[in-house]
PANU-63986 format. One record per residue: residue number from 1; residue in one letter; x, y, z of N, C-alpha, C in turn. Coordinates in nm, 2 decimals. Layout:
! PANU-63986
<num NUM, residu A, n.c1 X, n.c2 Y, n.c3 Z, ca.c1 X, ca.c2 Y, ca.c3 Z, c.c1 X, c.c2 Y, c.c3 Z>
...
//
This chain:
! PANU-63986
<num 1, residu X, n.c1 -1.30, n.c2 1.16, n.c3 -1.46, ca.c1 -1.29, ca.c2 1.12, ca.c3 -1.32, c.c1 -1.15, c.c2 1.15, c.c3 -1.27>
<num 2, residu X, n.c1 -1.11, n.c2 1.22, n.c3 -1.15, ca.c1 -1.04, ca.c2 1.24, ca.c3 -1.08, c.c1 -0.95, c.c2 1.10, c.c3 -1.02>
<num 3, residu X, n.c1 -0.85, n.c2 1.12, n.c3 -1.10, ca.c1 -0.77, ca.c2 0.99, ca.c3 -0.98, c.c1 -0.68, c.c2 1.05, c.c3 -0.84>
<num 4, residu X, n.c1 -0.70, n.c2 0.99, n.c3 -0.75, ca.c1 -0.65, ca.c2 1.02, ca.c3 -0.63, c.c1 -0.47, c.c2 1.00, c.c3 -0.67>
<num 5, residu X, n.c1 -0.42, n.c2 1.09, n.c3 -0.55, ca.c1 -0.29, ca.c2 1.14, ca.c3 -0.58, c.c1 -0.22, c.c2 1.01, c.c3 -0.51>
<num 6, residu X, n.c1 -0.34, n.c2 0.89, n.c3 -0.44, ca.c1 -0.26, ca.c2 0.75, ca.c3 -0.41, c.c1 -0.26, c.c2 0.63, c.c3 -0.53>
<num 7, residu X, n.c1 -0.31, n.c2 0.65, n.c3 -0.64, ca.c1 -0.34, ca.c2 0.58, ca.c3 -0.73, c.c1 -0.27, c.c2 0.48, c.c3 -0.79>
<num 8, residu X, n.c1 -0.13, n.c2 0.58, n.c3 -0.80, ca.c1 0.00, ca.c2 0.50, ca.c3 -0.83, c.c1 0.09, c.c2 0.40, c.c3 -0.74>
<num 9, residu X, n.c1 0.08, n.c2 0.48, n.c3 -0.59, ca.c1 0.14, ca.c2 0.35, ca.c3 -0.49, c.c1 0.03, c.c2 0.26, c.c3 -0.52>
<num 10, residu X, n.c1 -0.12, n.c2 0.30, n.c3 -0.52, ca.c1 -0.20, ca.c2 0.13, ca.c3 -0.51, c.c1 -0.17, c.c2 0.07, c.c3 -0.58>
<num 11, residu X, n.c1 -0.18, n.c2 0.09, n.c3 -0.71, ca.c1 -0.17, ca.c2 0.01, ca.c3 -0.82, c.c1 -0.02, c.c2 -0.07, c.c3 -0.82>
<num 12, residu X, n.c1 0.11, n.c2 -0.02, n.c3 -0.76, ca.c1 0.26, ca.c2 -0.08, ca.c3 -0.70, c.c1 0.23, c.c2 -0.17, c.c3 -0.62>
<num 13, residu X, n.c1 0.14, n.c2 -0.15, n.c3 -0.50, ca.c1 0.11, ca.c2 -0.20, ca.c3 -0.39, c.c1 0.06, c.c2 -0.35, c.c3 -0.45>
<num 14, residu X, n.c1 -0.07, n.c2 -0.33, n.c3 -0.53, ca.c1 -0.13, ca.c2 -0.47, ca.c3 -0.59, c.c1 -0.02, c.c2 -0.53, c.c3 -0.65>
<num 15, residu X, n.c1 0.04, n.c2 -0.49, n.c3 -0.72, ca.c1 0.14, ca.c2 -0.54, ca.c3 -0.80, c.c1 0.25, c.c2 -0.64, c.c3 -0.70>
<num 16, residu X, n.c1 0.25, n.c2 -0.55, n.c3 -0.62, ca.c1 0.39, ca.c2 -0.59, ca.c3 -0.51, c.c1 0.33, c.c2 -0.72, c.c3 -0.45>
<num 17, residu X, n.c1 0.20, n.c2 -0.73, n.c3 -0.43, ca.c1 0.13, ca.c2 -0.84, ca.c3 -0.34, c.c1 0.12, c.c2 -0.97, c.c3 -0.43>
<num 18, residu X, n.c1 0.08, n.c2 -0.90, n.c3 -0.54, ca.c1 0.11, ca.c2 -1.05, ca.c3 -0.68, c.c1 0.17, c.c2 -1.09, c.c3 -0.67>
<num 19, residu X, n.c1 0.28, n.c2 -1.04, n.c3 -0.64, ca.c1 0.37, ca.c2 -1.12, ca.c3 -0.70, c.c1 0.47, c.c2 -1.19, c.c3 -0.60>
<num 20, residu X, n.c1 0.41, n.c2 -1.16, n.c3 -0.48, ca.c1 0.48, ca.c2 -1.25, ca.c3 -0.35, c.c1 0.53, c.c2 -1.22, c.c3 -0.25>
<num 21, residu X, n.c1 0.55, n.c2 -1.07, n.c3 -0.25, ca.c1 0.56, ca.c2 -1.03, ca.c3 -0.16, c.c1 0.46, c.c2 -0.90, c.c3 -0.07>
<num 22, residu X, n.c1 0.42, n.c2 -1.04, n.c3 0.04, ca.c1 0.23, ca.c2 -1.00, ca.c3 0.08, c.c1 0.28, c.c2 -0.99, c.c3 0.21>
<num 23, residu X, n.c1 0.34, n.c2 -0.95, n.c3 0.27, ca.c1 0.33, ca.c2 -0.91, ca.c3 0.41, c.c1 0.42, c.c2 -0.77, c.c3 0.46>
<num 24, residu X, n.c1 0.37, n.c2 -0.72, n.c3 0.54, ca.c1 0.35, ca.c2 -0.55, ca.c3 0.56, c.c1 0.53, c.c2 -0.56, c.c3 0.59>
<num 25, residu X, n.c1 0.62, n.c2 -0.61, n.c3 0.57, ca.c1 0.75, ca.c2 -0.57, ca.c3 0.62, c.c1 0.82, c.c2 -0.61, c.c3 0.42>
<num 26, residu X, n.c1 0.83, n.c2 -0.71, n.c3 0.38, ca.c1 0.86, ca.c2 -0.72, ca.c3 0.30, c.c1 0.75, c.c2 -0.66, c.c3 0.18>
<num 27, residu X, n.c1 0.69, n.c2 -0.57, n.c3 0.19, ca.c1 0.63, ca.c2 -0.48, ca.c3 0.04, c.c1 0.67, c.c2 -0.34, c.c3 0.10>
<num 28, residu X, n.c1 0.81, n.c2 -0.30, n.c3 0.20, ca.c1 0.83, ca.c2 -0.15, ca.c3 0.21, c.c1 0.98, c.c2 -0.19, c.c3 0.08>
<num 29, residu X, n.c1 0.98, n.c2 -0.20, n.c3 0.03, ca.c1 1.12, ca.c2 -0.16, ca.c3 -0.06, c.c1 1.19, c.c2 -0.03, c.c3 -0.06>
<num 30, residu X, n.c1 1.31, n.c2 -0.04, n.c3 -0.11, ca.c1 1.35, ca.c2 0.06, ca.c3 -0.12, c.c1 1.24, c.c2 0.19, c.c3 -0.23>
<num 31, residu X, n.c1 1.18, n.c2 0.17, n.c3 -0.34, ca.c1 1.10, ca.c2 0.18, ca.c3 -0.44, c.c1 0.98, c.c2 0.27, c.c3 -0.35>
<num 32, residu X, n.c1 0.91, n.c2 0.18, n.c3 -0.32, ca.c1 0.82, ca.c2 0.17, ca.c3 -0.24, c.c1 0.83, c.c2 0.30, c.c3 -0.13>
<num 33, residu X, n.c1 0.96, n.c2 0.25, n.c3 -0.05, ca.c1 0.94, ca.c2 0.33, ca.c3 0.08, c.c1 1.02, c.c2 0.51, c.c3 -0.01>
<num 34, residu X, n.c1 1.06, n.c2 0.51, n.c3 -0.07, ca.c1 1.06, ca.c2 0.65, ca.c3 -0.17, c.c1 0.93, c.c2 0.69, c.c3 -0.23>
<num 35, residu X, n.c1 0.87, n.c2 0.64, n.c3 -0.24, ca.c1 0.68, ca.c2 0.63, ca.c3 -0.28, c.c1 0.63, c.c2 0.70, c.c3 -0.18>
<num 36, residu X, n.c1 0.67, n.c2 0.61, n.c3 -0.09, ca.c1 0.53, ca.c2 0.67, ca.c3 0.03, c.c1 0.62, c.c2 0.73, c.c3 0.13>
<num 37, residu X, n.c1 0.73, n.c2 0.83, n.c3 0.06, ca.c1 0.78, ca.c2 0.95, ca.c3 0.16, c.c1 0.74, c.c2 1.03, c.c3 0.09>
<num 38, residu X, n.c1 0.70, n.c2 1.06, n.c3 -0.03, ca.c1 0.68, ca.c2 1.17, ca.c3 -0.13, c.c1 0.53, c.c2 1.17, c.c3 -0.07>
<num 39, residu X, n.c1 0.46, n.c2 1.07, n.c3 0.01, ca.c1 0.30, ca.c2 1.11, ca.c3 0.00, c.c1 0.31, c.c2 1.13, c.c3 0.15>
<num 40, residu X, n.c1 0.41, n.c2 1.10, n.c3 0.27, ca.c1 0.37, ca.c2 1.09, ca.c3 0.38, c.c1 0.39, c.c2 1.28, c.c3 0.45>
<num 41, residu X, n.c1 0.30, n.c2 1.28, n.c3 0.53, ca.c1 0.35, ca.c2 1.39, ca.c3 0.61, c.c1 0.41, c.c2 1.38, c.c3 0.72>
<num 42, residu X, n.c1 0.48, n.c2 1.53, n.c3 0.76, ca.c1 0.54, ca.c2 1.51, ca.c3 0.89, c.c1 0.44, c.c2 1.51, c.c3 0.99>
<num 43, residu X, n.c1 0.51, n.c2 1.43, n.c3 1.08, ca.c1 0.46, ca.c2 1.47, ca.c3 1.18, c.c1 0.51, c.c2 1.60, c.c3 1.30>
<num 44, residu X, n.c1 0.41, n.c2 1.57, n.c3 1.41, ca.c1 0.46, ca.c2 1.70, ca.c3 1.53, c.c1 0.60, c.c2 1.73, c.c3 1.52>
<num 45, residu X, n.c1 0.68, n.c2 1.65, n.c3 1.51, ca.c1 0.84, ca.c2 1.62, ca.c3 1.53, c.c1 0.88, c.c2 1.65, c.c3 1.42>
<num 46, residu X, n.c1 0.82, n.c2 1.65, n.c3 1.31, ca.c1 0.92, ca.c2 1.69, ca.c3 1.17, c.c1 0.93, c.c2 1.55, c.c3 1.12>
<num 47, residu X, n.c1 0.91, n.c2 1.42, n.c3 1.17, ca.c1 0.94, ca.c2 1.29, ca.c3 1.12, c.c1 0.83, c.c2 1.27, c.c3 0.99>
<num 48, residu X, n.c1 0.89, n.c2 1.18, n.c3 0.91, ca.c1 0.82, ca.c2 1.13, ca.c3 0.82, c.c1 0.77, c.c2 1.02, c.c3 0.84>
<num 49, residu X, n.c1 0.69, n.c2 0.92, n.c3 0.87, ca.c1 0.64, ca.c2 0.81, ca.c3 0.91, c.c1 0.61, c.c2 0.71, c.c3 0.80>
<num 50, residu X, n.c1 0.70, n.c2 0.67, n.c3 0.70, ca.c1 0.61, ca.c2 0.58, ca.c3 0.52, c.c1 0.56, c.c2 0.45, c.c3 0.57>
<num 51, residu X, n.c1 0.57, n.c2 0.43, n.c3 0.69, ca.c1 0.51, ca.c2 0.27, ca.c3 0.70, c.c1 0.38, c.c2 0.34, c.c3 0.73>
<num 52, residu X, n.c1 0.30, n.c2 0.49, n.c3 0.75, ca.c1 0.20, ca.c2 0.52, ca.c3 0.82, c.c1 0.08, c.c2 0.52, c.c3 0.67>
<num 53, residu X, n.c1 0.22, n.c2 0.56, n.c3 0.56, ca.c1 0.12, ca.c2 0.53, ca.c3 0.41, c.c1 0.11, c.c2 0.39, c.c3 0.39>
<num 54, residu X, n.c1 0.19, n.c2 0.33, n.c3 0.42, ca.c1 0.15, ca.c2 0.12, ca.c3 0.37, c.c1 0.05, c.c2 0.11, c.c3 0.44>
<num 55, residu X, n.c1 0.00, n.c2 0.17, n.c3 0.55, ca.c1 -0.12, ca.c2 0.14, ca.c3 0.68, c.c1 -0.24, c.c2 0.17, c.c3 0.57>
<num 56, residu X, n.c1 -0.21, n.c2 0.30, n.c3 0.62, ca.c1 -0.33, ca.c2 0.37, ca.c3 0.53, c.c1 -0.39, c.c2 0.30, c.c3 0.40>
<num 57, residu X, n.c1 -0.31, n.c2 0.32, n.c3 0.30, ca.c1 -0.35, ca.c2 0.23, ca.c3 0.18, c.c1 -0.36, c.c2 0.13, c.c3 0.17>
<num 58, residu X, n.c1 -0.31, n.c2 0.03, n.c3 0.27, ca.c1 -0.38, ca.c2 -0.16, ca.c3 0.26, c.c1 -0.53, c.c2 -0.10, c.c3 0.32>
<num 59, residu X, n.c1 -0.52, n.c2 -0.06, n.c3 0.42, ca.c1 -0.66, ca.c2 -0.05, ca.c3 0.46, c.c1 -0.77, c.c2 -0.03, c.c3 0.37>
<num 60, residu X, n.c1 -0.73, n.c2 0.07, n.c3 0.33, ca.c1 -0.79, ca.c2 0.16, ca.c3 0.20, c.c1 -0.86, c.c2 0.07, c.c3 0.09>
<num 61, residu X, n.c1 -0.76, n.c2 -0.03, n.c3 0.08, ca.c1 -0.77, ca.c2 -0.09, ca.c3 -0.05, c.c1 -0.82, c.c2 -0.23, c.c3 -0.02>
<num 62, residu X, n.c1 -0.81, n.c2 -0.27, n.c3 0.11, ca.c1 -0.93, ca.c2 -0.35, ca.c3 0.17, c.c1 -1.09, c.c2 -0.32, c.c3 0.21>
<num 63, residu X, n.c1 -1.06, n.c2 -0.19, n.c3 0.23, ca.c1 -1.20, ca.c2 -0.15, ca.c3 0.25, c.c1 -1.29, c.c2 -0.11, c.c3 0.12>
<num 64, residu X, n.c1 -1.18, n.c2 -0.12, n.c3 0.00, ca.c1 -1.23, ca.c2 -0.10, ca.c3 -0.13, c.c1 -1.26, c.c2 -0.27, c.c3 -0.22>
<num 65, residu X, n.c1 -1.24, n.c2 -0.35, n.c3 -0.10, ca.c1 -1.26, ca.c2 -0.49, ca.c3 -0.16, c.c1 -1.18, c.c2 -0.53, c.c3 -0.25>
<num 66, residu X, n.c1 -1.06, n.c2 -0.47, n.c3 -0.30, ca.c1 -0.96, ca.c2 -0.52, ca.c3 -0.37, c.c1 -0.83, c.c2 -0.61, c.c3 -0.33>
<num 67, residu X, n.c1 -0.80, n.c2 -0.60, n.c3 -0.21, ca.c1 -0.74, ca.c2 -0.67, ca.c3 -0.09, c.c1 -0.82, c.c2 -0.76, c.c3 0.00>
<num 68, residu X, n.c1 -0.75, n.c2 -0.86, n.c3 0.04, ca.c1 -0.78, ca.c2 -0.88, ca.c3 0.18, c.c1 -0.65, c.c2 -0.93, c.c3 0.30>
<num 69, residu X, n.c1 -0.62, n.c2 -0.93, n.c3 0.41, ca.c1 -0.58, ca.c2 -0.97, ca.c3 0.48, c.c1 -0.61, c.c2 -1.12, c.c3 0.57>
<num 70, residu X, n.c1 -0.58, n.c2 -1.24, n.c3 0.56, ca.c1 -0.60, ca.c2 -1.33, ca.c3 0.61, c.c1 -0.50, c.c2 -1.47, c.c3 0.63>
<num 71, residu X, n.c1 -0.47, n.c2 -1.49, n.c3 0.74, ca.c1 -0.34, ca.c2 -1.61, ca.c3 0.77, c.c1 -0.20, c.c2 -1.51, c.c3 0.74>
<num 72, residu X, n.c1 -0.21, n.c2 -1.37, n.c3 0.81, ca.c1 -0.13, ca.c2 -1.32, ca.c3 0.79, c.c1 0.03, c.c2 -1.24, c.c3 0.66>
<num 73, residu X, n.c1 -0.10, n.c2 -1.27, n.c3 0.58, ca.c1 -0.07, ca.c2 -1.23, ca.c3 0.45, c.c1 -0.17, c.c2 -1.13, c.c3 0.38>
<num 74, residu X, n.c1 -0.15, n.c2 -1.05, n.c3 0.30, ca.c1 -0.22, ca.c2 -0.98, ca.c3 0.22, c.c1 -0.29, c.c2 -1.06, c.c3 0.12>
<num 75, residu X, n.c1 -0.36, n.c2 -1.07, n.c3 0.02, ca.c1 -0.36, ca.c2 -1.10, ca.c3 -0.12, c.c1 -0.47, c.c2 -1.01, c.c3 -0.21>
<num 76, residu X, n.c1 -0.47, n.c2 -1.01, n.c3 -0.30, ca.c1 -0.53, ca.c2 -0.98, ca.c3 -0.42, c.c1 -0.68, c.c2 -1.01, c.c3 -0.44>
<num 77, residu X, n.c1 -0.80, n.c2 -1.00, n.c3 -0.42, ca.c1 -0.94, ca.c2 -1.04, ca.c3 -0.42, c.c1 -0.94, c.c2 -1.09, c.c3 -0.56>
<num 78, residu X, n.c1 -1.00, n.c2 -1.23, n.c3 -0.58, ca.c1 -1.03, ca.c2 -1.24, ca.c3 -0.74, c.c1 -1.04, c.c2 -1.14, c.c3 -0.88>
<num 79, residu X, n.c1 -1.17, n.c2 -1.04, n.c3 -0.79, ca.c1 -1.29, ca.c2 -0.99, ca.c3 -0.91, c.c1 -1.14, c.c2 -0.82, c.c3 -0.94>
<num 80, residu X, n.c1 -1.05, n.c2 -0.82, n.c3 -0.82, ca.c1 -0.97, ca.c2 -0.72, ca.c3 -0.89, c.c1 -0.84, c.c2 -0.76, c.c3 -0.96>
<num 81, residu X, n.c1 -0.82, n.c2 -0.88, n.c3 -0.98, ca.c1 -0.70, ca.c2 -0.92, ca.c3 -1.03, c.c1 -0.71, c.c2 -0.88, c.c3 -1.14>
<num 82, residu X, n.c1 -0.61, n.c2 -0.81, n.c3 -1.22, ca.c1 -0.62, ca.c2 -0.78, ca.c3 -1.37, c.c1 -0.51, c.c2 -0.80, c.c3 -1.42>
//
């Protein structure tokens, strides 16, 4: 099985939400936001946008039922905690 070339921010991303820091401004770290410049593209402008990969992948990984969003925090779904 093919792992996606996002596999590693996710698995950061879960990690990052464990452990307490669940909301979309405090999980861009320095770490992190070098993460998701290495995956983001430019845009029209040449800009790099990494909060557009935090977007992308919470979604992603909520819509993969491993997340959820509620009371304005992220967290971790039970059945994926590992």
């Amino acid at each position: 099985m093919k792992l996606s070339k996002y596999a590693e921010f996710d698995d950061l991303l879960i990690h990052i939400i464990k452990s307490g820091r669940n909301t979309f401004t405090t999980m861009q770290t320095q770490q992190m936001t070098e993460r998701a410049s290495s995956l983001a593209t430019a845009d029209r402008f040449g800009r790099k946008l990494e909060f557009r990969v935090f977007d992308r992948r919470l979604q992603a990984l909520s819509k993969a039922g491993k997340i959820r969003f509620k009371g304005g925090v992220w967290s971790v779904v039970e059945e994926a905690k590992e």
